[in-house]
Backbone bond lengths (Angstrom), bond angles and torsions (degrees), N, CA, C in turn:
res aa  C-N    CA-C-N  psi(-1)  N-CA   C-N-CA  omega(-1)  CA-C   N-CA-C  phi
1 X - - - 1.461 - - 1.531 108.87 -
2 X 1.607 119.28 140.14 1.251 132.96 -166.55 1.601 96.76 -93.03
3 X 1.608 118.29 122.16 0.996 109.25 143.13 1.866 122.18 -143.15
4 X 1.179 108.58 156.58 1.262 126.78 179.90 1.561 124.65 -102.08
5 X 1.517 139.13 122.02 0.937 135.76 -153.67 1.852 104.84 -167.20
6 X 1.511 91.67 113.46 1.573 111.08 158.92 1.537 127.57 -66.32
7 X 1.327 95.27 162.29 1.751 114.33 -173.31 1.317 104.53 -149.33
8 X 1.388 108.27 158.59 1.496 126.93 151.63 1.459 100.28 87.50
9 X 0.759 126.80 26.38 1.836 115.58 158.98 0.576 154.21 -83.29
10 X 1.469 167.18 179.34 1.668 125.86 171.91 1.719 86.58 154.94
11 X 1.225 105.36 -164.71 1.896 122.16 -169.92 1.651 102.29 -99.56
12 X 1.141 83.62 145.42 2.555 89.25 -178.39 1.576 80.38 -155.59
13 X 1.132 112.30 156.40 1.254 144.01 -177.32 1.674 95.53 -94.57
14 X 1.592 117.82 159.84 1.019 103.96 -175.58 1.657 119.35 -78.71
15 X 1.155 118.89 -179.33 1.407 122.40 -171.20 1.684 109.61 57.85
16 X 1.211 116.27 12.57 1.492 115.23 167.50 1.457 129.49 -87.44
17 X 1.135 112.70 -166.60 1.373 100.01 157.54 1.883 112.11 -163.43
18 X 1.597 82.57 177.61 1.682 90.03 -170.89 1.586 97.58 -140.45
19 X 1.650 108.06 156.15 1.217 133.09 172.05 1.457 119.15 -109.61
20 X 1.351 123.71 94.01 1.264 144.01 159.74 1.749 123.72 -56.02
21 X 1.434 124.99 103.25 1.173 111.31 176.49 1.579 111.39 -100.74
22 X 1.162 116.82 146.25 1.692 124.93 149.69 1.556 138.52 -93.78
23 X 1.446 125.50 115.39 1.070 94.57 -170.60 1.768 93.68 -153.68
24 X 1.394 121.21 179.74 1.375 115.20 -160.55 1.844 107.04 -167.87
25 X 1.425 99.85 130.26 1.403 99.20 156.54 1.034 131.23 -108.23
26 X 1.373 122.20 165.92 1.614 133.94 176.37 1.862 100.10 89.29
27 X 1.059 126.72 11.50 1.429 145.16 -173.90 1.631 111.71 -158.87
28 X 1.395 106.22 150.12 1.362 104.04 -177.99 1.827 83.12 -128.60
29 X 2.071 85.67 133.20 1.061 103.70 -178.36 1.677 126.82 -80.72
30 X 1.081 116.02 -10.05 1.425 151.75 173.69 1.620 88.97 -49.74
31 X 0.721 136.34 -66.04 1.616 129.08 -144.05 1.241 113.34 -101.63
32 X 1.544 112.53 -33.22 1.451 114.98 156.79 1.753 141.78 -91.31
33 X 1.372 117.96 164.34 1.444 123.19 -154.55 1.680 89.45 -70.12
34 X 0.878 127.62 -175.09 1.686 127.79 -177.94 1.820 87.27 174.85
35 X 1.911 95.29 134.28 1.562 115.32 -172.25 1.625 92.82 -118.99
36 X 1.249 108.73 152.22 1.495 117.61 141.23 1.918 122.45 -135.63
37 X 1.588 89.91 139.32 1.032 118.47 178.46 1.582 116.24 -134.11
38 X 1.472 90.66 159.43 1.520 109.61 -169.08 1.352 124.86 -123.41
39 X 1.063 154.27 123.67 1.499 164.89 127.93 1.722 129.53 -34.72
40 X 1.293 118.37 93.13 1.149 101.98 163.62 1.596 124.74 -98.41
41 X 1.247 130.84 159.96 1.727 111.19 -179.40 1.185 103.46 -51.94
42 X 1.487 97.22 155.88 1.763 109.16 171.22 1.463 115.23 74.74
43 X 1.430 115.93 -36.09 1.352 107.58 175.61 1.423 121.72 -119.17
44 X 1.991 115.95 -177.61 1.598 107.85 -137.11 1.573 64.82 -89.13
45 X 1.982 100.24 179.72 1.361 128.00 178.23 1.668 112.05 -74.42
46 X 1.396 87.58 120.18 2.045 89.55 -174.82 1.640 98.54 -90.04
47 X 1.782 111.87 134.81 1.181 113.47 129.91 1.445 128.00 -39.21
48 X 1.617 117.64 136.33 1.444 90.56 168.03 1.669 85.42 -138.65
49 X 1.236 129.26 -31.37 1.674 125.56 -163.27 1.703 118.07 -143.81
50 X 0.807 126.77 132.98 1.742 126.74 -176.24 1.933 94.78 -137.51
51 X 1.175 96.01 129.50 1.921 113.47 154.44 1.523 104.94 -110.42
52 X 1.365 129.47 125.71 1.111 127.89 -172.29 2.329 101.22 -99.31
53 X 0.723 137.02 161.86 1.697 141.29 -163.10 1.162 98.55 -68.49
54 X 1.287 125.76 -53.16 1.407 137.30 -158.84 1.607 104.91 -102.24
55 X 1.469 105.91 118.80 1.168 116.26 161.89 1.806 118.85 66.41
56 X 1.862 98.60 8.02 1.053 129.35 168.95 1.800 119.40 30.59
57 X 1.584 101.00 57.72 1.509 137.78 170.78 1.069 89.37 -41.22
58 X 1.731 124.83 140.57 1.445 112.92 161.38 1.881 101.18 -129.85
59 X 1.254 123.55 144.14 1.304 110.80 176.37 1.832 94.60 -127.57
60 X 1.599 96.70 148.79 1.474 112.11 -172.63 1.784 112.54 -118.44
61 X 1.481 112.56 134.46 1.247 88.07 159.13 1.090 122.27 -86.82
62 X 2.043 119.61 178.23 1.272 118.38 -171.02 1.658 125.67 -73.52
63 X 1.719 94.35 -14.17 1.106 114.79 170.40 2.093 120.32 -58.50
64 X 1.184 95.80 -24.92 1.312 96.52 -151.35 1.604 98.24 -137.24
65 X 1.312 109.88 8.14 1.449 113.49 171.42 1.153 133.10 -64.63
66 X 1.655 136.41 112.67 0.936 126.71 -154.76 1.280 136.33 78.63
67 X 1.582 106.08 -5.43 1.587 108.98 172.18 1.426 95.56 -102.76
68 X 1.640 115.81 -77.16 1.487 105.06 146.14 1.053 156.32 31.99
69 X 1.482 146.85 85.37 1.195 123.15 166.61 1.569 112.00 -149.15
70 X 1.287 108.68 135.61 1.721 104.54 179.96 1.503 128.44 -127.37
71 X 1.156 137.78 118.68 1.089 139.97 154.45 1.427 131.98 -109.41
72 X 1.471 99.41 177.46 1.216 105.03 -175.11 2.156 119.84 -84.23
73 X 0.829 114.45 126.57 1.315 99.52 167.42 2.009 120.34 -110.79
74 X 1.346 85.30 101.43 1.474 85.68 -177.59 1.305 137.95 -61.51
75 X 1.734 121.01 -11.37 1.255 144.54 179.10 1.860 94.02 -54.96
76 X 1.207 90.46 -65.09 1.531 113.74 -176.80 1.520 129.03 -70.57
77 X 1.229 87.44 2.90 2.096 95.15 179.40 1.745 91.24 51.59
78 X 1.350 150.17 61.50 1.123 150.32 165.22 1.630 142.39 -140.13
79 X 0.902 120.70 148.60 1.513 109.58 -159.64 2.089 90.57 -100.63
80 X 1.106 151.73 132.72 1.256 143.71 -169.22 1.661 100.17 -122.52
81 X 1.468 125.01 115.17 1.122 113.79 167.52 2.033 109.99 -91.25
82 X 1.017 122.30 138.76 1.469 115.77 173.96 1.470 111.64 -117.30
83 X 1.263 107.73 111.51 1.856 121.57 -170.85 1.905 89.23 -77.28
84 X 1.151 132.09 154.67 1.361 157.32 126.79 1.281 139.00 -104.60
85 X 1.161 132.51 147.41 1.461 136.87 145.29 1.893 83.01 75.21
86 X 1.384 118.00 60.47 1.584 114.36 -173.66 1.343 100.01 -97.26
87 X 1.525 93.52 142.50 1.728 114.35 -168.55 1.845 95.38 -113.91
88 X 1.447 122.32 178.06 1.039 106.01 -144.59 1.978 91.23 -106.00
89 X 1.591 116.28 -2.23 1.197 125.70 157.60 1.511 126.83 -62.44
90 X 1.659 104.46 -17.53 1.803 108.76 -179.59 1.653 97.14 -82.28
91 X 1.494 126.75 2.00 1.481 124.06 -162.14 2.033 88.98 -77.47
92 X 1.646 95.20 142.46 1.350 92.80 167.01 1.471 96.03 162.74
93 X 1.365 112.69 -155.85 1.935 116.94 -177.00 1.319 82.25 -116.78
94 X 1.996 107.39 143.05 1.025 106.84 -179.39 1.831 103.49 -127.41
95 X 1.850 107.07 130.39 1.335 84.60 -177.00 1.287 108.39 -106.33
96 X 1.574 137.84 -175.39 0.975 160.86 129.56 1.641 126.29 -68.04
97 X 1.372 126.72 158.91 1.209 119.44 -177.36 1.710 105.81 -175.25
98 X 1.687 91.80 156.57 2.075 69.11 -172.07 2.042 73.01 -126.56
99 X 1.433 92.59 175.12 1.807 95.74 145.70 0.930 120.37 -157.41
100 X 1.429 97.63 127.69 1.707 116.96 -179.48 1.354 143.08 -32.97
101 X 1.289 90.64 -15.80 1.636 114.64 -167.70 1.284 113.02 -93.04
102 X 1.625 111.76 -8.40 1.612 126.19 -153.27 1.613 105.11 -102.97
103 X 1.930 127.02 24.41 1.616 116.50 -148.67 1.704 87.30 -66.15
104 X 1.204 126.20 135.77 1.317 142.69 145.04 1.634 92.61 72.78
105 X 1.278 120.64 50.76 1.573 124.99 160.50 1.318 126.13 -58.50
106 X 1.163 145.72 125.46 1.615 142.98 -165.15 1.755 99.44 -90.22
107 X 1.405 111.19 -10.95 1.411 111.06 -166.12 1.283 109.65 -128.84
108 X 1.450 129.27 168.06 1.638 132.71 149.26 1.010 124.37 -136.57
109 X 1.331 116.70 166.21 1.840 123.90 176.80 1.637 103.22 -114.26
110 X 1.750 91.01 161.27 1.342 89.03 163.78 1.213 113.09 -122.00
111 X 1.429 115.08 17.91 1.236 122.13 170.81 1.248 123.91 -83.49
112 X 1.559 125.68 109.37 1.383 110.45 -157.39 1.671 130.76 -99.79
113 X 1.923 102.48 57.61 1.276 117.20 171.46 1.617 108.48 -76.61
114 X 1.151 99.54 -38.31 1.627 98.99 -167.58 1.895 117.89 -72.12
115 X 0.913 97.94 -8.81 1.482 117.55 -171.26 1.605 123.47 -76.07
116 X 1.093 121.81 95.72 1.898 110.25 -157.00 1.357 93.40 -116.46
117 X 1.159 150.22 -37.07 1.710 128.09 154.51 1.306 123.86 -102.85
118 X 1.714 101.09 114.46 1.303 138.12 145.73 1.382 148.11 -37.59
119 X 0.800 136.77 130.10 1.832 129.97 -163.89 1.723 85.08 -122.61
120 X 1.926 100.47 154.43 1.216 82.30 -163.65 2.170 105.73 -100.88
121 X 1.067 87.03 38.86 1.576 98.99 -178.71 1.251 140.17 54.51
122 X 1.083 117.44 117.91 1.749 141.80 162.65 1.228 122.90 -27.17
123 X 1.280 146.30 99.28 1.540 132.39 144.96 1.557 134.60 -25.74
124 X 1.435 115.15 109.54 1.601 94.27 163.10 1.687 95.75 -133.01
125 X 1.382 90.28 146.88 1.335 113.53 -177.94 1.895 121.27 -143.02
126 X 1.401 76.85 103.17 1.871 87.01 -171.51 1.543 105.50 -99.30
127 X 1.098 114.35 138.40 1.601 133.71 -139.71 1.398 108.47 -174.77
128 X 1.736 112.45 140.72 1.638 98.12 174.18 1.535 74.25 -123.68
């Protein structure tokens, strides 16, 4: 059984930051594309970041460009998103997601149709 499961969330003051991990059993995350997105109440689920397997493509939203940044850490079988410079609009649940369909993809989306396992998401909450 496939599952997907976030880390690292918690409260930062603004202009801080936090380290988000992804990671999953019964699947190896290594080979597939893996997205993150976020939830705030009331509103729809934002793309914000994709590393695609191959050649480890990364796509950003504009929201989060440059604060952002994600890689892979292979020690850890894990995909790591790292938030910066957080304003109190990045606050929300943040998920992870891989898709199966993606073995050794050169590309990613941040659109999250393609995405069929889910993690069931992280808290972040930026607050002074």
């Amino acid at each position: 059984q496939v599952q997907v499961a976030e880390s690292g969330g918690g409260l930062v003051q603004p202009g801080g930051s936090l380290r988000l991990s992804c990671t999953a059993s019964g699947f190896l995350l290594d080979y597939y594309t893996v997205g993150w997105f976020r939830q705030a109440p009331g509103k729809e689920r934002e793309g914000i970041a994709c590393i695609s397997s191959n050649d480890g493509n990364k796509v950003f939203a504009d929201s989060v460009e440059g604060r952002f940044t994600v890689f892979r850490d292979f020690v850890k079988t894990a995909v790591v998103l790292e938030l910066n410079d957080l304003k109190p609009e990045d606050a929300g649940t943040y998920f992870c997601a891989a898709d199966s369909m993606s073995y050794f993809a050169r590309s990613c989306t941040i659109v999250p149709g393609p995405y069929d396992y889910w993690g069931q998401g992280t808290q972040v909450t930026v607050s002074s």
